[in-house]
C-alpha angles and dihedrals in degrees: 000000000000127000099289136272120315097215097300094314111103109155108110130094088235090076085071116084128202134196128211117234145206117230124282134166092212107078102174085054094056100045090044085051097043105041114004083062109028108035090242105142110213132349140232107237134185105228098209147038106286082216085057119126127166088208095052088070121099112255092240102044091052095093094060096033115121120193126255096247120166102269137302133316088234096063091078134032115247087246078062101049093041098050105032108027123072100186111237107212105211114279092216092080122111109173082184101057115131080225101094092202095047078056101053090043101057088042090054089049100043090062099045090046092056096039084063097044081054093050085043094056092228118172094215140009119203105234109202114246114265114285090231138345093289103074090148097127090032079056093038094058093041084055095058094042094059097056084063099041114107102190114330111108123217123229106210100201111229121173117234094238132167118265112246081262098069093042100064087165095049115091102236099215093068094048127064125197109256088222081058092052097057092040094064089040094054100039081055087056095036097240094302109207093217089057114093131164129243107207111220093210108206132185101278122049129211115245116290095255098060094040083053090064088068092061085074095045118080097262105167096177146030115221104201119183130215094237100064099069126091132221126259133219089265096048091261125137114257137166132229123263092254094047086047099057089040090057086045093054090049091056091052083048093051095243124152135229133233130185126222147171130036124310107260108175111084099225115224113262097227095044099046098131092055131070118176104317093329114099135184104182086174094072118107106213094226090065098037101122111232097255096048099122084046093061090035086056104051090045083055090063088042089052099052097047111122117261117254101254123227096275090052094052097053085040091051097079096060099041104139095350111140109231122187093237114238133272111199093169094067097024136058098233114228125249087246089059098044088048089055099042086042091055089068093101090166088064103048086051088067100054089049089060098045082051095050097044074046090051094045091043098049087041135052121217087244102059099037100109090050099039120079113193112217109223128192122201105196104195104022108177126184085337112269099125081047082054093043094048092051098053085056100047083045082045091060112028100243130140117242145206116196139177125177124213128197136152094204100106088195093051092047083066093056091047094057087050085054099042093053099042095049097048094247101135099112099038089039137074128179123217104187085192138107096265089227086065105034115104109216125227087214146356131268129242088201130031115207132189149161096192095127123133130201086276095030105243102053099095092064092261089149091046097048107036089047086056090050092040078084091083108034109092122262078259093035116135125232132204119229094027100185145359143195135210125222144204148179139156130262151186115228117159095173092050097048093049089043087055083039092060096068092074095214139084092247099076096047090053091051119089116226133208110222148161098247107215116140095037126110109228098221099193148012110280118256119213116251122172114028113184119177121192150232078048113189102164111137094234102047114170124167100205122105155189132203133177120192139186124207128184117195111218109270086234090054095073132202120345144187117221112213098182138298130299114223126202140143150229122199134184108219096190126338107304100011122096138182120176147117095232094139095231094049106010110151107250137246094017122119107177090108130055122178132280119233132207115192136193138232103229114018109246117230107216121190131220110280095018117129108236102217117193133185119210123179125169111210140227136205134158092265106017143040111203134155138249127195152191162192113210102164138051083030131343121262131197126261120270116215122190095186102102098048114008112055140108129232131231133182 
């Protein structure tokens, strides 16, 4: 049934709504109680007996015992196990008790729960939360049961507790971060890509800033309890505003909601059907489950969530999805790319107001119908920055020269299409030539381009801008004029184990252009790379060397760096940006996704640490690529870029 419909837009598994429930040997009861009369939509189910022990069983009647599991195979269809049952391994179970036979016990139950799950064809099984800080054997047989799991995916249960920070009163020693918690858990299992968290969400919340860190782990569900809701004017469950926007923040992460607990609000006998402004006038109350308000609620929260706008949706598909960048200067782009680069209307907007304050700036008012201003495009492409040139010059009355000037021999077509249907012939001239080896009849009064990268400079923009700067006058004006890089860095558990899966160096010394979507951003963003033009110093180098040094805020916790996020931010002439740098990115434009540098080995830095990171961007006779690296808190290899990730030049 699902929570309802998010403004037209219902794709995502957090539409879908779970309940926790207590043991019971008749499944299709349960699943006819919980979902063909709520609207829940699976539920979260032990396997076994909770009274069940292996060691309980008499020596000599071992070899015929069969496990009290709840019911046959036979009594769903495995469409039925697979979509509404999530397996809950017994919560008994502590694989790190000092009682050897509690031990065994819970080791033995652990597989055979599992090994039924499996038969059963279930998509997740719900593990318990660690017993106390040391979880290294739980981890351990996890561990070995992954190797052997096919598809099923494993929820390790971690409550959402405060840091030692937020709990001045609690002796530290005694309490351990729950971020901690899952992070020795999953290193045990090295970052295992069928372990996920479920987040037990309690009544009080850690700072926003630790919470923040979880957005970049693989948490798949939300365990909210009932008691942490709180009670409206009209006796209704509800939850806090932080809860709220926490819960918020889980459905735009696909991440899915269980409920859990006893219901604890007494519901008004003349309103049962409603709950907040969420009604079902067709319950009968004698039917209504128990937790019924609890899930309307939460539907509530899921059905006033604002619509993805245009720009979100086209952007959905490539939401963490690691792309090789381009590279334009060694390859023909293909129509399909140009079309999508060409439908960012927002960026071309800006162009065409860097090129009129240009305009106004080259040519008085007085002498606009006489002078003609002579404009290069290098790297013209299929024609939008010669469109955008024209309507200023239209704008602003002024008179134009252009030439456009693209190596692309399949894109000159289309600019001669352009040209001709337009009317252009007379204002625009075609160079169908590499820019760095065109000799130019003239020089150029302006200078425009559209060679930026994801980190601005890695698409060759130095390189190839410094070869055309040969023919823009010593006053000459070009556009962009300058750009930044940008770094941070993130947590990113899906990218990593996406570049993990490879199995090989070479990807994790590749940067990737993505859409970054479930990472934590641990720290403000430091400038890197900084390039002006035109650029007329007599020892010009483009190569170049950074160190930074990051601190991740002390309330934060602890945190796992999974490599570094890379962005931009460019000034195309005086006043006009255009960049995706996160603080002043320019809205609404989607050319550009991030770049991402990722590490070997995560570091683990602790609360406090100063994160130091070493950045240098490379240059040969033929080729620019990056190298990177940790210093502090420990030291990292270093990441060379050299053998995938690098652009050719001439």
């Amino acid at each position: 049934m699902g929570l309802g419909e998010r403004g037209g837009w219902d794709k995502s598994d957090s539409r879908y709504c779970g309940v926790e429930t207590e043991f019971d040997d008749d499944v299709p009861r349960l699943l006819s109680f919980n979902l063909s009369s709520t609207g829940f939509d699976f539920v979260v189910a032990p396997l076994t007996d909770p009274t069940y022990r292996p060691s309980l069983i008499e020596a000599d009647n071992a070899s015929s015992h069969v496990p009290p599991f709840a019911g046959s195979d036979l009594v769903l269809s495995p469409a039925q196990w697979s979509s509404h049952v999530v397996g809950k391994i017994s919560s008994w179970i502590d694989l790190d008790s000092e009682d050897e036979i509690v031990r065994m016990d819970s080791e033995t139950t652990l597989k055979q729960e599992i090994a039924w799950a499996t038969h059963l064809s279930l998509q997740a099984c719900l593990l318990p939360s660690p017993k106390g800080a040391s979880c290294a054997n739980y981890a351990r047989c996890v561990n070995q049961i992954l190797q052997g799991l096919s598809n099923m995916q494993l929820w390790l249960r971690i409550p959402l507790l405060k840091s030692d920070d937020d709990l001045p009163d609690v002796d530290s020693d005694n309490l351990m971060d729950s971020w901690e918690l899952w992070n020795s858990f999953r290193l045990i299992c090295e970052h295992h890509s069928q372990l996920s968290v479920a987040l037990d969400i309690l009544s009080t919340l850690p700072s926003v800033n630790s919470i923040g860190r979880w957005f970049g782990e693989p948490v798949r569900v939300a365990i909210i309890h009932t008691d942490s809701f709180l009670t409206n004017a009209r006796g209704y469950p509800c939850l806090s505003k932080n809860h709220q926007k926490l819960i918020t923040g889980f459905f735009n992460h696909s991440v899915q909601v269980i409920i859990s607990g006893k219901p604890l609000h007494s519901i008004p006998a003349e309103t049962i059907g409603s709950a907040a402004n969420h009604t079902d006038n067709n319950m009968n109350s004698t039917l209504r489950h128990p937790l019924r308000s609890y899930l309307d609620y939460v539907g509530y929260l899921y059905q006033r969530m604002e619509p993805l706008s245009e720009q979100e949706r086209i952007e959905l598909g490539y939401r963490d999805f690691l792309q090789a960048p381009l590279q334009p200067l060694m390859d023909n782009l293909e129509a399909q790319t140009y079309e999508t680069f060409e439908k960012d209307s927002v960026k071309y907007m800006q162009y065409q107001r860097a090129i009129s304050k240009a305009l106004l700036d080259r040519v008085p008012d007085g002498e606009a119908s006489a002078a003609t201003t002579v404009l290069m495009v290098v790297g013209a492409g299929r024609g939008p920055l010669v469109r955008a040139s024209l309507q200023a010059a239209e704008e602003t009355g002024r008179k134009l020269k252009v030439y456009a000037v693209e190596k692309n021999p399949n894109a000159v077509v289309t600019l001669h299409s352009l040209v001709k249907l337009e009317g252009w012939e007379n204002v625009v001239t075609i160079v169908s030539c590499d820019m760095r080896l065109w000799n130019a009849p003239e020089r150029a009064d302006i200078l425009v381009s559209e060679l930026l990268g994801s980190f601005g400079d890695n698409e060759l923009s130095p390189e190839c801008l410094d070869g055309a700067q040969r023919f823009l006058k010593q006053d000459g004006i070009s556009i962009p004029s300058s750009y930044t890089s940008f770094i941070q860095p993130i947590t990113a558990s899906k990218l990593y184990n996406d570049v993990k899966s490879h199995k090989d160096l070479v990807h994790f010394e590749t940067a990737y252009v993505v859409k970054l979507h479930s990472v934590a951003r641990l720290a403000p963003t430091k400038p890197v790379f900084t390039f002006n033009h035109p650029d007329y110093s007599t020892k010009k180098n483009n190569q170049r060397y950074k160190k930074l040094q990051f601190e991740v805020p002390r309330d934060t916790g602890s945190v796992m760096v999974h490599g570094f996020a890379g962005y931009f931010d460019a000034t195309l002439y005086k006043d006009v940006h255009l960049g995706i740098e996160p603080s002043m990115a320019t809205p609404n434009m989607f050319s550009w996704f991030a770049i991402f540098f990722p590490l070997r080995q995560p570091i683990c830095v602790q609360p406090g640490s100063p994160l130091e990171v070493h950045f240098w961007r490379c240059c040969g006779s033929a080729k620019v690529w990056y190298e990177w690296c940790v210093t502090s808190p420990r030291p990292s290899p270093i990441h060379n870029s050299n053998g995938r990730s690098y652009w050719v030049g001439l």
